[in-house]
C-alpha positions as CSV (number, residue, x, y, z in Angstrom):
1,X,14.1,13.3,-10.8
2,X,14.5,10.4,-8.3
3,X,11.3,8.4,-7.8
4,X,9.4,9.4,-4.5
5,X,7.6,7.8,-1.8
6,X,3.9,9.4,-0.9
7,X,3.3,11.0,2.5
8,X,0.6,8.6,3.3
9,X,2.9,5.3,2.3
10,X,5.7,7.3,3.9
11,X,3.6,8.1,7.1
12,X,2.8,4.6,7.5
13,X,6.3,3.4,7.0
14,X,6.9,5.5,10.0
15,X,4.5,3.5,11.6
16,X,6.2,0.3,11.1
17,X,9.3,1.4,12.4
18,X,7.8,2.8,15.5
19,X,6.0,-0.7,16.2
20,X,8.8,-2.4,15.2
21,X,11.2,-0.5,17.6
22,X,8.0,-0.2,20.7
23,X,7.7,-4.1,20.4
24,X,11.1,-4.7,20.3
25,X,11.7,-2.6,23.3
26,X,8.9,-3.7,25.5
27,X,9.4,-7.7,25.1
28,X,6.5,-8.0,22.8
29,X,7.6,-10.8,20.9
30,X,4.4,-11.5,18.5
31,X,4.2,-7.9,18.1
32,X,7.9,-7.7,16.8
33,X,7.7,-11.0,14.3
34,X,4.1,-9.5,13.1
35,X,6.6,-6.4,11.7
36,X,7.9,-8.8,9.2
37,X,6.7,-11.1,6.5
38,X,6.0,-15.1,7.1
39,X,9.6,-15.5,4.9
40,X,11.1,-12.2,5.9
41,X,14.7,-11.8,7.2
42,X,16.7,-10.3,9.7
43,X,20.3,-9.9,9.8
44,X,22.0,-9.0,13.0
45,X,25.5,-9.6,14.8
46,X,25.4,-11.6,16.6
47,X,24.1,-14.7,15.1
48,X,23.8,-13.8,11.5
49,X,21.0,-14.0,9.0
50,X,17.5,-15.5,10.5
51,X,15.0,-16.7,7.7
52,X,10.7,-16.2,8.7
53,X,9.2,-15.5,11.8
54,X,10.5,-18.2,14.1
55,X,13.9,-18.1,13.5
56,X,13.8,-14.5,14.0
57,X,11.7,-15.1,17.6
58,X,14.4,-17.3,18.4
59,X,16.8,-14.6,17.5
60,X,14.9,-11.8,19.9
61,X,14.4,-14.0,22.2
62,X,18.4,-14.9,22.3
63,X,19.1,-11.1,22.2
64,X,16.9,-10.0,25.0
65,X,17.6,-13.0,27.8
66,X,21.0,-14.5,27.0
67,X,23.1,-11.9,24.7
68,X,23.2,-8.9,26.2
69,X,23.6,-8.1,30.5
70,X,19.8,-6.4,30.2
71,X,17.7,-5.5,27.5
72,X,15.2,-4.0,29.9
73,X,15.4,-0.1,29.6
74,X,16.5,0.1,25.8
75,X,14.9,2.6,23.2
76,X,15.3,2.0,19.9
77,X,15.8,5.2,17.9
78,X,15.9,5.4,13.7
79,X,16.8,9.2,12.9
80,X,17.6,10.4,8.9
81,X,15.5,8.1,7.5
82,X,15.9,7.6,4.2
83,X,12.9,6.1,2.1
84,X,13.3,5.2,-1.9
85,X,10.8,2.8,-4.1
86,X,13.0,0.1,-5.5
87,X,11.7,-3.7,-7.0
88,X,9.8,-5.1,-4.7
89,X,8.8,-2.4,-2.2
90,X,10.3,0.4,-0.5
91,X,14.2,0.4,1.2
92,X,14.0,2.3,3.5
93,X,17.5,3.3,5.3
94,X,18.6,5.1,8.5
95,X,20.4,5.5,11.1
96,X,20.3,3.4,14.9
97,X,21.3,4.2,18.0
98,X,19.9,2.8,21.1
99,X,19.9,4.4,24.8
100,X,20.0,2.4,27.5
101,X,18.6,3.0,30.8
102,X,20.2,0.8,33.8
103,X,17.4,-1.0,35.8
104,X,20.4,-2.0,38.1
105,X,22.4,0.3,38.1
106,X,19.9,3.8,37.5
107,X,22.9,4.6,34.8
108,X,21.9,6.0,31.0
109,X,23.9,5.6,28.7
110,X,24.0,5.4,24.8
111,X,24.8,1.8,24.0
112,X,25.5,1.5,20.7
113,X,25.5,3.2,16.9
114,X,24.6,1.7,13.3
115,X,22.5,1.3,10.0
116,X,19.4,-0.1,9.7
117,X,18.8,-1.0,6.3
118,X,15.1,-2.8,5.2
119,X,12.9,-3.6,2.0
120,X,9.1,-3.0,3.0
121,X,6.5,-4.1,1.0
122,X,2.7,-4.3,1.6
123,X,1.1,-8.1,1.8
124,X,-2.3,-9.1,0.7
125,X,-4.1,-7.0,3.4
126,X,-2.8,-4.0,2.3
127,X,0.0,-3.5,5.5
128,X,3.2,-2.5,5.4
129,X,5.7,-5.3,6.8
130,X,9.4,-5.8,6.5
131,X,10.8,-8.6,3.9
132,X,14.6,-7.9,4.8
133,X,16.1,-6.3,7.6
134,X,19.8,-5.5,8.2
135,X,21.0,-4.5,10.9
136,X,24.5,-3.2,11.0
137,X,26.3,-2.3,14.1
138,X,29.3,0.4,14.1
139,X,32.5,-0.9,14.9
140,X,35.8,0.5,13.6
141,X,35.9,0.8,9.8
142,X,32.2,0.0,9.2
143,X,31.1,3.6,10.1
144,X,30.0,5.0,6.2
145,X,31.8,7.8,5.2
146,X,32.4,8.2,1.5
147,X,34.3,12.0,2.3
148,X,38.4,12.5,2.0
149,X,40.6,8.9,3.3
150,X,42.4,12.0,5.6
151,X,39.2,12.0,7.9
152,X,40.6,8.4,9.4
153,X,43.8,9.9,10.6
154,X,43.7,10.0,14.3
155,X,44.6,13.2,15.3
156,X,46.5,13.6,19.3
């Protein structure tokens, strides 16, 4: 039998990744880097790996003003979570997709698909925060599938 993660522990994982996606979607910067650990990590494309909490500030900061058209109007959404104890915490894995609502345009739209792939562990007061963070965005032959090669044939 695979090792499980308690409700409560699993409950407040839940938490995190609701703070972490509410923060990130309402320009709440300190509450975003407080989601992670003083050394923790991010990954994301673009710019690559950030190491502690400025370098990923510096990283939100780049993704909400300069990267993208407008980050206003984006939710965040992890669905299938996936939660397993591992060395060093709990990885917890699921998938992303983010809707977008046009402030300029009034337009919804979903804007893009992924993984979200972290290692949570608690720190010396007790609270769950992220040490790693990858975030991987679908394009082409990243989407996971492990089923038959034959589901890759484009059918007209």
């Amino acid at each position: 039998m695979r090792p499980k993660v308690s409700l409560e522990d699993r409950m407040d994982l839940h938490d995190l990744i609701a703070r972490y996606a509410w923060a990130l979607d309402t320009g709440d910067v300190e509450g975003y880097v407080d989601c992670f650990f003083e050394d923790g990590w991010i990954h994301h494309d673009p710019p690559g790996t950030c190491k502690g909490r400025d370098a990923i500030r510096k990283l939100t900061e780049f993704l909400w003003y300069e990267h993208s058209r407008s980050y206003l109007g984006r939710q965040h959404r992890m669905s299938q979570v996936l939660m397993a104890p591992e060395e060093g915490g709990i990885r917890i894995r699921a998938f992303w997709s983010i809707l977008q609502h046009d402030v300029f345009t009034d337009q919804n739209f979903v804007y893009g698909l992924g993984l979200w792939n972290a290692l949570a562990a608690r720190d010396a007061d007790r609270e769950w925060r992220l040490k790693s963070l990858s975030v991987e965005i679908w394009r082409g032959k990243d989407v996971p599938w492990v089923g038959d090669e034959r589901a890759w044939i484009k059918r007209t």
